[in-house]
N, C-alpha and C positions, 0 to 999 in steps of 0.2 A: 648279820641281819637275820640270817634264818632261827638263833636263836630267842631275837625276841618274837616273832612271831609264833613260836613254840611257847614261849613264856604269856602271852597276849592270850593263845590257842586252851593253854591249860588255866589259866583265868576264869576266862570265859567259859568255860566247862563247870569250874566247880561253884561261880556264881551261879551258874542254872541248875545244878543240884543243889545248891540252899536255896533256891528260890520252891524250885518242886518238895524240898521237904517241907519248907516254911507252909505253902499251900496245901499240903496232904495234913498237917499238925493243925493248922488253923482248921480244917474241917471232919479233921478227930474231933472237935472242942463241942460242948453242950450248949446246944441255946441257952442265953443268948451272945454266948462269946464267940459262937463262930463266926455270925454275919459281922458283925463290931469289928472280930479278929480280921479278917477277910477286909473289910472295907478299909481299915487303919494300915494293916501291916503289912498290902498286897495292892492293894489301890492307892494307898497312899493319902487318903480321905483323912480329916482334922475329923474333931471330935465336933466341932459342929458342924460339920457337913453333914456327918452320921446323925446329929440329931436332929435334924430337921427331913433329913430322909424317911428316918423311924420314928418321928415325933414324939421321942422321948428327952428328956432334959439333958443338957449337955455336963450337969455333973455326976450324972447318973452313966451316961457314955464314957466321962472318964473312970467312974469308977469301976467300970466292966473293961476297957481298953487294959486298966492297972491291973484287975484280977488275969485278963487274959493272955497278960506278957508274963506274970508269974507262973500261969497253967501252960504255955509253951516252953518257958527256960527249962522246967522239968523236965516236956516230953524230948523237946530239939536236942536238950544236955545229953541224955539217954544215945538218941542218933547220933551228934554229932563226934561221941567218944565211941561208938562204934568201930569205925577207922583206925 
């Protein structure tokens, strides 16, 4: 039993390290992908949520959500082979 909660314990840990890199990459990002970034991939926000918040169009949201998932695969890919 003690080692699942060592297996739950280290989980849990290194989910909150991709979450804090995820968060620290998203706001490396240049307006306007970091708020998009930030809203979508952190908050968890649809692309029309974001649009109506920013009252920009929603295929113009997805087209910044697309560019900003390929502008973090780069920076997170870089981090996450760090290790």
């Amino acid at each position: 039993m003690v080692w699942v909660g060592l297996l739950y314990a280290r989980a849990h840990l290194r989910c909150a390290w991709i979450l804090k890199e995820l968060q620290e990459s998203c706001r490396n990002l240049k307006s306007p992908y970091q708020e998009i970034a930030l809203a979508h991939f952190v908050e968890g926000k649809t692309a029309k949520e974001i649009a109506d918040g920013t009252g920009d169009g929603v295929n113009t949201v997805k087209t910044r959500i697309h560019r900003a998932r390929e502008l973090l695969k780069k920076s997170l890919g870089k981090e996450l082979h760090k290790e």
